[in-house]
C-alpha positions in Angstrom: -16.0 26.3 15.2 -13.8 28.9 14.3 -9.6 29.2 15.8 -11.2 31.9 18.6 -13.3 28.9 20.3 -9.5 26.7 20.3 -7.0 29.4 21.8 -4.6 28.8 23.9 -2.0 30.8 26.3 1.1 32.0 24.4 3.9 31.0 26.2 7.9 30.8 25.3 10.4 28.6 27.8 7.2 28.6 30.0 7.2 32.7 30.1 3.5 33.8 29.7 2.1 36.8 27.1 -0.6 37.8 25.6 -0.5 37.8 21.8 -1.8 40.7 19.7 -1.1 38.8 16.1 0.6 36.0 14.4 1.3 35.1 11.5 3.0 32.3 9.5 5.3 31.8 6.1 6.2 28.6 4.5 8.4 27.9 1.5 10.0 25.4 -0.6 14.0 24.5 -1.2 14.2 24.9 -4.9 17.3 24.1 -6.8 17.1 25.9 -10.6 19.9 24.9 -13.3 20.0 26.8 -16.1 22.7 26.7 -18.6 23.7 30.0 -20.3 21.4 31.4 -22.8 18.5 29.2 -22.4 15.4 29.8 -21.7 15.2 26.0 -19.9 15.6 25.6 -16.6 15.6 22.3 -14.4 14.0 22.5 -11.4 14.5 20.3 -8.8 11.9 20.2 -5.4 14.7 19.8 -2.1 11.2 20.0 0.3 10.5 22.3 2.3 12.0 25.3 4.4 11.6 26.0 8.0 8.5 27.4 8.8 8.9 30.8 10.1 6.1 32.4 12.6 6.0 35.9 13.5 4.1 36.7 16.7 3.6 40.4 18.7 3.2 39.5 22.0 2.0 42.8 24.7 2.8 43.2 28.1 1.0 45.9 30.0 0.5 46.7 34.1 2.7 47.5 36.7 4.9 45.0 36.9 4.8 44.9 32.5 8.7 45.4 33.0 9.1 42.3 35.0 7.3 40.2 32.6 9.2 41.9 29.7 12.6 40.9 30.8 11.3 37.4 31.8 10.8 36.8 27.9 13.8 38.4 26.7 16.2 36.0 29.0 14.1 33.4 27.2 14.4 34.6 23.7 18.6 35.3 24.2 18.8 32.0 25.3 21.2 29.6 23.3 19.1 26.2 21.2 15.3 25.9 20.4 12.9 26.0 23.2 8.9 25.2 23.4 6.7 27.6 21.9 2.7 27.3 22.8 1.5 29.1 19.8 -2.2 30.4 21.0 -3.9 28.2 17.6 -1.3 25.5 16.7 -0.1 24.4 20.1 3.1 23.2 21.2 6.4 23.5 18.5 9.9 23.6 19.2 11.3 27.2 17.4 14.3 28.8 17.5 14.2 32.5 18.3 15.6 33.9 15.5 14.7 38.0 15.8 13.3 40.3 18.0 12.1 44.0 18.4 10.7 46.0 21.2 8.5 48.9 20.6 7.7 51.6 23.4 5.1 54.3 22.6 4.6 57.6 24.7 0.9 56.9 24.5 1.0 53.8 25.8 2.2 53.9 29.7 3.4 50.9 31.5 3.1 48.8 28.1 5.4 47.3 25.5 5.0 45.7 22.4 7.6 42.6 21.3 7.3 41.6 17.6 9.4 38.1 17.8 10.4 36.0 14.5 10.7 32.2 15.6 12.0 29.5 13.1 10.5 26.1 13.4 13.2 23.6 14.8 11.3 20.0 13.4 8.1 20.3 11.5 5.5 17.9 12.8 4.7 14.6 11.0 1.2 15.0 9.4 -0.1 12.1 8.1 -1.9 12.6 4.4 -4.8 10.1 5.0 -6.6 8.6 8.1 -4.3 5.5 9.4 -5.4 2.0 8.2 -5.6 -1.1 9.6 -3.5 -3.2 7.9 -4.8 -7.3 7.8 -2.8 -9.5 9.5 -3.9 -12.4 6.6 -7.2 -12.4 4.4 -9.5 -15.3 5.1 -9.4 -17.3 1.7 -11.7 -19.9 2.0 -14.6 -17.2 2.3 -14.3 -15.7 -1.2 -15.8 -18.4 -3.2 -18.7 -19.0 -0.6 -21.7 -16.8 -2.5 -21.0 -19.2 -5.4 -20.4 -22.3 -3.9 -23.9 -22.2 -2.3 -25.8 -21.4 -5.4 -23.8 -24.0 -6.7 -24.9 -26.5 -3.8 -28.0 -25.5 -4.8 -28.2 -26.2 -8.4 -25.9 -29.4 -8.2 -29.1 -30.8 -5.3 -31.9 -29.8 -7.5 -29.9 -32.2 -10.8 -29.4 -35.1 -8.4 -33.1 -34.8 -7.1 -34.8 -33.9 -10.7 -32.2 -35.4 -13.5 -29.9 -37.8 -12.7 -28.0 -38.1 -15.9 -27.3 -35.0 -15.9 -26.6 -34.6 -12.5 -23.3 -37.1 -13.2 -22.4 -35.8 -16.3 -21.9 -32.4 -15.0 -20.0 -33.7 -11.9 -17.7 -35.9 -13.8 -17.2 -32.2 -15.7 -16.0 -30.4 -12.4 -13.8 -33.9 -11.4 -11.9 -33.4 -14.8 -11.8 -30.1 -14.1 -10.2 -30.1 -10.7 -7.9 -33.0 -11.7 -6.8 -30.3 -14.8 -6.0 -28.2 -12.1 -3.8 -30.5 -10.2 -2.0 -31.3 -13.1 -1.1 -27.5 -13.2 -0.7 -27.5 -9.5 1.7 -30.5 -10.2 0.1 -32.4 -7.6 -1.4 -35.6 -7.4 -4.8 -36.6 -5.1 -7.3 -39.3 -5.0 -10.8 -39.6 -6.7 -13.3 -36.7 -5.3 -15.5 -38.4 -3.0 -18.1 -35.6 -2.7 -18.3 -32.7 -5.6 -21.3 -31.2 -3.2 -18.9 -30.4 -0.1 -15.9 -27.8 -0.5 -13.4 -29.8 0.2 -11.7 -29.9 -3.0 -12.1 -26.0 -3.0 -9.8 -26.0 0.4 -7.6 -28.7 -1.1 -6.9 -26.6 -4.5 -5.8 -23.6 -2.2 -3.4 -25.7 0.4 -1.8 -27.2 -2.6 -1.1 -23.5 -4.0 0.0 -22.6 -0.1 2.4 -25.3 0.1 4.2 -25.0 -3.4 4.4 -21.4 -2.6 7.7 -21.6 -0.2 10.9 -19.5 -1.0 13.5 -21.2 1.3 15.2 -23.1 -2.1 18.1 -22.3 -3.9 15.9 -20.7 -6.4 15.4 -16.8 -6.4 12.0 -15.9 -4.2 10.8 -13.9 -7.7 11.5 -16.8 -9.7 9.5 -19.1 -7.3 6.6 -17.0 -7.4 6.1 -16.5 -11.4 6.5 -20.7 -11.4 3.6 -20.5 -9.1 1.5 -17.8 -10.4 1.7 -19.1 -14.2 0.6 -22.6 -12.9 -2.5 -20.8 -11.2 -3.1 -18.5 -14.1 -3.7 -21.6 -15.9 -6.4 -22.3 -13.8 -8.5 -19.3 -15.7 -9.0 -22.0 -18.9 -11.2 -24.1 -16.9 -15.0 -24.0 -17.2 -15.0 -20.7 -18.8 -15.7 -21.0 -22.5 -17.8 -24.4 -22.1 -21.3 -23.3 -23.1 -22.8 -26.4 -21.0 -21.1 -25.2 -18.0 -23.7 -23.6 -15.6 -22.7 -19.8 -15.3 -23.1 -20.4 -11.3 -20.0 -23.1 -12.5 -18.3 -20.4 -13.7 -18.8 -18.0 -10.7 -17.2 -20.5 -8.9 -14.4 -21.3 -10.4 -13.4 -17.6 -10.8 -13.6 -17.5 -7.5 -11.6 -20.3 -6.8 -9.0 -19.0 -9.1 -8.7 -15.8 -7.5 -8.5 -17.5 -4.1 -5.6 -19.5 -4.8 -3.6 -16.4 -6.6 -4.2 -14.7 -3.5 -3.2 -17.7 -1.7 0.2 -17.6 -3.3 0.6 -13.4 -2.5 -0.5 -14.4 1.3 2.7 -16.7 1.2 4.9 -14.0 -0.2 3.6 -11.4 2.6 4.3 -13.9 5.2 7.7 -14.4 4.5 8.5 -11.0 3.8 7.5 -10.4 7.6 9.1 -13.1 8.8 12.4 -12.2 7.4 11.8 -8.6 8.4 10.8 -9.7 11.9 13.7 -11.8 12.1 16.1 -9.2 10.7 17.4 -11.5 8.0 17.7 -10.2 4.3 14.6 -9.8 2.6 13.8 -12.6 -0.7 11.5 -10.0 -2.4 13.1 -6.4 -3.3 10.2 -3.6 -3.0 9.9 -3.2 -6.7 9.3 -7.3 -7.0 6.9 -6.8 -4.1 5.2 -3.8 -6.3 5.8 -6.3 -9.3 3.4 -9.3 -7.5 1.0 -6.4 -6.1 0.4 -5.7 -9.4 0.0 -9.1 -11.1 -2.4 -9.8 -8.3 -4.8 -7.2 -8.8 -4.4 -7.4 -12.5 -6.0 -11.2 -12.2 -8.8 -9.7 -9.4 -9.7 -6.7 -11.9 -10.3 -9.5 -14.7 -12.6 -11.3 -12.6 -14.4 -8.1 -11.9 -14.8 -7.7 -15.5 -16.2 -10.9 -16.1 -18.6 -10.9 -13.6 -19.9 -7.1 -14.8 -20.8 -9.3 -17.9 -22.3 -12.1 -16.3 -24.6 -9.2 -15.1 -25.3 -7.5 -18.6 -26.3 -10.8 -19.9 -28.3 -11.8 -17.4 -30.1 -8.3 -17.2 -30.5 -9.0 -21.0 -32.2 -12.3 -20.3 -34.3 -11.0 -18.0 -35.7 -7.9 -20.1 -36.4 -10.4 -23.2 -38.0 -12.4 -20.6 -36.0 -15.2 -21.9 -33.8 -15.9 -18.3 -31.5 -18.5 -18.3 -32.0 -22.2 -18.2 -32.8 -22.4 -14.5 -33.4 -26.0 -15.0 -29.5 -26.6 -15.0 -28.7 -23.2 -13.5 -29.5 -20.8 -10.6 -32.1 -18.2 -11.8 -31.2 -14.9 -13.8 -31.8 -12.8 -10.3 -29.6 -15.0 -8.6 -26.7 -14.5 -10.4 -26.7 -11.0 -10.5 -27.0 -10.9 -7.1 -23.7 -13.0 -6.8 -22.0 -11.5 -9.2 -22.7 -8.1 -7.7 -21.4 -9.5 -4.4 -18.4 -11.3 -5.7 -17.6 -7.5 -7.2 -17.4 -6.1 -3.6 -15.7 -9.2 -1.8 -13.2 -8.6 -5.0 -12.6 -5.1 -4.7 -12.1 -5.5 -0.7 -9.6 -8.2 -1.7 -8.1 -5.9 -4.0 -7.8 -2.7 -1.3 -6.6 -5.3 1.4 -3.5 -6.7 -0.7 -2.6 -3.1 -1.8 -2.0 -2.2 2.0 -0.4 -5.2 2.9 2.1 -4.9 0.4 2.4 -1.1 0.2 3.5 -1.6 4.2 6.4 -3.6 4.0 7.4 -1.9 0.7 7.2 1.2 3.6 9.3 0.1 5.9 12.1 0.1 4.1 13.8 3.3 2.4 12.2 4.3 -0.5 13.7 3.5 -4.3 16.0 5.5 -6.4 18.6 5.3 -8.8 22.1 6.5 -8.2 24.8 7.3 -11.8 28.2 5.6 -11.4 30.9 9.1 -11.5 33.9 6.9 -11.6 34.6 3.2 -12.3 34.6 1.4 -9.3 33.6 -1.7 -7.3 30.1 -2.6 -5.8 32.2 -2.5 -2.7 33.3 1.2 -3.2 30.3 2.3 -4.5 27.9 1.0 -1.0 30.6 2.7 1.0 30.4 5.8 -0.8 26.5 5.8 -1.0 25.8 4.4 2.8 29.4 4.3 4.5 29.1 0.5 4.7 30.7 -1.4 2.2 28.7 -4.4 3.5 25.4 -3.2 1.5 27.2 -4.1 -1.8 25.0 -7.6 -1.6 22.3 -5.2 -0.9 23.0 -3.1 -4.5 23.3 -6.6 -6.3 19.9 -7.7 -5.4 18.8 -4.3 -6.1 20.1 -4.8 -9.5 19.7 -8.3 -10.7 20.7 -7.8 -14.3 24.2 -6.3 -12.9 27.1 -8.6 -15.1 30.0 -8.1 -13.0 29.8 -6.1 -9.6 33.5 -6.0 -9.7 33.5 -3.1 -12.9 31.2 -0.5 -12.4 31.7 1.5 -15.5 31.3 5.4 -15.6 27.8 6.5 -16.5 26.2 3.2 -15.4 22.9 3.5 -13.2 22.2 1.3 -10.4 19.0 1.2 -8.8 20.0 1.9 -4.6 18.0 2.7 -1.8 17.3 5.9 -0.8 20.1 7.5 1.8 
């Protein structure tokens, strides 16, 4: 479909023509400082300049005259009016030139070559819009693993007993390690076979994972994450764990890091909902975005390796001790699946976090020209001296926001 099967009528203030030709010219602002004799110059991208559209629109007939003056009250006319280009639709120009052309040749017909200015570009998004999730459902990442783990665990009780209690005595010392982290205390496991203790392990990292204290929000969070990243020594380099053990527990891990980002994303809306000032800074929101999928990309690692050794196993035909563990195929199957439920989780947290690091202006950095106040300085940057406490938080390693020496750069939000 070409832009002959689209056309529309030209119009101009709602004055009809037809259109010979148009054509359109874009350009950028560019600022270019150059000191004397050098062959270096700075250039610095201002955006770009008005789009400018050059149309020739004909009127012939009779009555071309009429129709002729008709435009030209529209063109003198004083402020922008609504253009309907015949391939881009409706814009709001400004007429900025115009020349009439009469030819002998041509009886009871004129030509009007008109130069309009585009008055506000159009937004046009970069990429296709993207739901955004409202939360991530936790307790479904670890559920591939947890049922070959059901699996395996039955098939001990059923076939060897012993070992069926040694290894769950394993996970109970396991999961009370991780409490100790956690810093919470709970009664004995009743049932290693159900998921409970899987949903208790995440509610514990939910609840520690509040930034209403005294404490700043980022400092909360690192408390938490290091307590959770502790979680990763667990079951991972114990030979006689079953690597359907180890599955698990990465996923476990991950699920309660990402519990902990869910908390900060809550409150971040809350406060932002609420219009009340905002714990987490968008670079410390970019800061835990980043932490976050820095732990999910190392569990995407190690279950790629799972996968080369089990492929190994199987080519030597040696597999893997199904007796105590799910079978080679299996756990390539899960650790191909956890791959995609980690890289979803990955893509999810990157929106949620790269929206309300959005919605507010985006980061710069400002130089200090004169000594001054915090004060001065919000009131010279925004007219409101009451963003100063906005600056500080901006700029937590600021020693005294009372002597803002000359040179000194502040990270600010953009204007």
């Amino acid at each position: 479909m070409g832009w002959k099967d689209d056309l529309q009528d030209a119009s101009f203030r709602g004055v009809q023509f037809e259109c010979t030709s148009t054509n359109e010219s874009g350009s950028k602002s560019l600022a270019v400082k150059q000191p004397p004799y050098s062959n270096k110059a700075s250039v610095e991208d201002m955006g770009n300049n008005p789009l400018k559209i050059s149309i020739d629109a004909v009127f012939s007939g009779e009555n071309y005259k009429i129709e002729m003056d008709a435009l030209i009250a529209a063109l003198v006319a004083t402020g922008s009016g609504e253009l309907i280009h015949p391939i881009h639709g409706v814009m709001q120009v400004y007429a900025e030139s115009y020349q009439i052309g009469h030819v002998a040749e041509e009886v009871d017909a004129c030509k009007i070559s008109i130069e309009f200015l585009q008055a506000e570009d159009k937004e046009r998004p970069l990429f296709i819009p993207i739901a955004v999730p409202v939360s991530i459902p936790l307790f479904s990442i670890p559920d591939s693993p947890v049922t070959a783990l059901q699996s395996v665990l039955k098939k001990l009780q059923q076939f060897n007993p012993n070992k069926f209690f040694s290894f769950v005595n394993k996970i109970r010392d396991g999961i009370s390690a991780a409490r100790q982290f956690l810093g919470t205390v709970k009664g004995a496991i009743e049932n290693v076979l159900s998921p409970d203790w899987i949903v208790g392990l995440i509610d514990d990292a939910t609840r520690l994972a509040t930034f209403d204290t005294n404490i700043s929000a980022i400092s909360k969070w690192r408390d938490v994450f290091k307590r959770v990243q502790r979680f990763e020594k667990l079951f991972q380099n114990d030979d006689d764990t079953p690597k359907v053990m180890q599955q698990t527990w990465r996923a476990v891990h991950v699920a309660t890091a990402v519990a902990v980002t869910q908390q900060v994303v809550a409150t971040v809306r809350k406060e932002m909902a609420e219009n009340k000032t905002v714990s987490f800074t968008p670079v410390e929101l970019a800061v835990i975005r980043q932490a976050t999928r820095k732990l999910i990309q190392q569990a995407i690692n190690s279950e790629r390796a799972l996968i080369a050794a089990a492929t190994a196993a199987q080519n030597n035909n040696a597999g893997i001790n199904v007796e105590d563990d799910a079978p080679a195929s299996e756990l390539i199957f899960i650790a191909m699946t956890q791959i995609q439920v980690y890289k979803q989780l990955a893509d999810q947290i990157h929106l949620q976090i790269q929206e309300l690091i959005e919605v507010r202006p985006p980061i710069t950095t400002t130089k200090v020209l004169v000594p001054c106040t915090l004060h001065w300085l919000a009131h010279a940057l925004y007219g409101d001296m009451d963003r100063a406490d906005e600056i500080r938080r901006l700029n937590p390693d600021l020693q005294n926001p009372a002597v803002l020496r000359t040179g000194m750069e502040l990270t600010v939000y953009a204007r």
